[in-house]
C-alpha positions as CSV (number, residue, x, y, z in Angstrom):
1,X,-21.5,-0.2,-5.2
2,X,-19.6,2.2,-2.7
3,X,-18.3,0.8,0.7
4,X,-16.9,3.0,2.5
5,X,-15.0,2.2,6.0
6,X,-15.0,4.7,8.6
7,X,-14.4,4.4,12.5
8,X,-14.4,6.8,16.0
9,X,-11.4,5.3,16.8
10,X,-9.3,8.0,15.0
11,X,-7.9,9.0,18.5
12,X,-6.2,5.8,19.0
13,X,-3.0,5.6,20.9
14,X,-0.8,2.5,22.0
15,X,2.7,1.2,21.8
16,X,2.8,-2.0,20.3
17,X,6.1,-4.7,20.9
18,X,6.0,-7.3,18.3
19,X,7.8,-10.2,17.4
20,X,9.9,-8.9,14.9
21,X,8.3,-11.2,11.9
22,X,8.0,-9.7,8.6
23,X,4.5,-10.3,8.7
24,X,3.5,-8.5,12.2
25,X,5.3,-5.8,10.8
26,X,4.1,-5.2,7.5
27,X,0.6,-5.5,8.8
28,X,1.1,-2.9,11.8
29,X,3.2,0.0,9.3
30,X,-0.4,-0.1,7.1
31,X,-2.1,0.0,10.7
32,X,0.7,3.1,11.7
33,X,0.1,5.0,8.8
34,X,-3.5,5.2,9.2
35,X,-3.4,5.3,13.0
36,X,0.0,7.5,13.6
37,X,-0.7,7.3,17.5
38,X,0.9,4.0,17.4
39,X,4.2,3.1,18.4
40,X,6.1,-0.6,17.2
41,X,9.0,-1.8,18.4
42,X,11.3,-4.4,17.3
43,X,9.7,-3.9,13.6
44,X,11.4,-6.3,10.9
45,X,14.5,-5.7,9.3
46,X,13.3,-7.1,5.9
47,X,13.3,-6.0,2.8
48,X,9.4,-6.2,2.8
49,X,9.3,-4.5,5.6
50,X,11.8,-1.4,4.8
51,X,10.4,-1.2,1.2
52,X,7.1,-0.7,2.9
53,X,8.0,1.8,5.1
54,X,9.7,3.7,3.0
55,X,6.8,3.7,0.6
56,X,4.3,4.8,3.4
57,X,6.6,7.4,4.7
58,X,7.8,8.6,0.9
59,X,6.6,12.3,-0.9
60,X,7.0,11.1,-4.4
61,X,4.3,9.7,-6.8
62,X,6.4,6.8,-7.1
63,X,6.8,4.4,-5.0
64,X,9.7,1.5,-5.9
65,X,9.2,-1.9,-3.5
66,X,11.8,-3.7,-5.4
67,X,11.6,-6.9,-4.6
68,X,8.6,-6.7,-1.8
69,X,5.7,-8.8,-3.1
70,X,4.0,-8.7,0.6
71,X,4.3,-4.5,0.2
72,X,3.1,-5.1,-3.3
73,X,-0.1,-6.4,-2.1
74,X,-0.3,-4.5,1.2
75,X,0.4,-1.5,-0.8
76,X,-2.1,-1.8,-3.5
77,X,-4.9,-2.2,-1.0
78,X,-3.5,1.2,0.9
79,X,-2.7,2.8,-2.1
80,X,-6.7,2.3,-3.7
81,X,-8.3,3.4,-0.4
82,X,-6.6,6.5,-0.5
83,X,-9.0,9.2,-1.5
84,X,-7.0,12.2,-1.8
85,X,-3.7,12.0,-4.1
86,X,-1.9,9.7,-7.5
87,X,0.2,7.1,-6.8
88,X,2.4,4.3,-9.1
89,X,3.5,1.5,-7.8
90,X,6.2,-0.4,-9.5
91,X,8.8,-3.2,-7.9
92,X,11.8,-4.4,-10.1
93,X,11.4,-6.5,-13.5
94,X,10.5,-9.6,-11.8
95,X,8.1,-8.2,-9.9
96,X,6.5,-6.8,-13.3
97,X,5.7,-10.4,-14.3
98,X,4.0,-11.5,-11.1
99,X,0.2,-11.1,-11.7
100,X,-1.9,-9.5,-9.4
101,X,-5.1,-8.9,-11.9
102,X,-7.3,-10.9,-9.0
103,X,-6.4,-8.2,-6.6
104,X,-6.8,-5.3,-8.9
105,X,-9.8,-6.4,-9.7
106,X,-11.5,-6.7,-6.4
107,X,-10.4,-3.3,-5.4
108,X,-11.9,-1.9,-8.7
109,X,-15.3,-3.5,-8.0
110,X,-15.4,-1.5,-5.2
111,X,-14.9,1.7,-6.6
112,X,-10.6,1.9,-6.7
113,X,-9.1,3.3,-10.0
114,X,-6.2,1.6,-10.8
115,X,-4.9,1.6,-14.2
116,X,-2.0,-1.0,-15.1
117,X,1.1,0.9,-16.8
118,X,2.7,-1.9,-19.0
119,X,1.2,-5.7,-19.4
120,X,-2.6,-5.9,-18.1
121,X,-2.7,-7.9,-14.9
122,X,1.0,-7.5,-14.0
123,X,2.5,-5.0,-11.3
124,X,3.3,-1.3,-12.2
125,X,-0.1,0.2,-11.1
126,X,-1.5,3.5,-11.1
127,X,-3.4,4.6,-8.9
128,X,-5.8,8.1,-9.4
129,X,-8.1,8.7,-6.2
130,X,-11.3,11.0,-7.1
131,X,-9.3,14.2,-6.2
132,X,-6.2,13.6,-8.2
133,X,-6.1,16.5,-11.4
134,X,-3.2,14.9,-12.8
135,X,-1.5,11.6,-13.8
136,X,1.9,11.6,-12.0
């Protein structure tokens, strides 16, 4: 099965003042990044928050949340709908032993190729869209 999201709304543009909650802010740097017309202010200092960011805004094939479980997740949705690129995603040892298998495997179903790098069903992901030649 391929699902494929698409909208006219590439064009968007607004400036958006949030409350400064980790969640608000996580949600609108996935909404940035594939919308750069918009503008946040007051974004969250968190750790969530600046992993993510710095993930989004990074150049290198890896991408280290630390501690971040909330950019694990946010980041493993973005990561799989990416279509152009290869991506791991890896957090520090604890976050290697959360599981995230129920995840993985939704965004599989529908078409994602993520392959896990150490224990099945635990964090450290790779992630190879249809136009990546090599493994990073």
């Amino acid at each position: 099965m391929n699902i494929k999201l698409s909208t006219n709304l590439t064009k968007i543009s607004a400036d958006i003042l949030i409350s400064g909650s980790k969640s608000e802010s996580n949600r609108l740097l996935i909404l940035q990044k594939l919308y750069p017309n918009l503008t946040i202010e007051n974004l969250s200092d968190s750790d969530d928050s600046l992993h993510l960011k710095e993930a989004l805004s990074g150049k290198s094939n890896v991408a280290d949340i630390g501690h971040a479980g909330t950019a694990m997740r946010f980041l493993t949705a973005y990561f799989a709908s990416q279509e152009k690129g290869c991506k791991i995603l890896q957090g520090s040892e604890r976050m290697h032993n959360r599981p995230i298998a129920i995840l993985v495997d939704a965004l599989s179903s529908l078409g994602a190729e993520i392959k896990y790098l150490e224990k099945m069903g635990t964090h450290r992901l790779r992630f190879m869209a249809k136009s990546c030649k090599k493994t990073p």
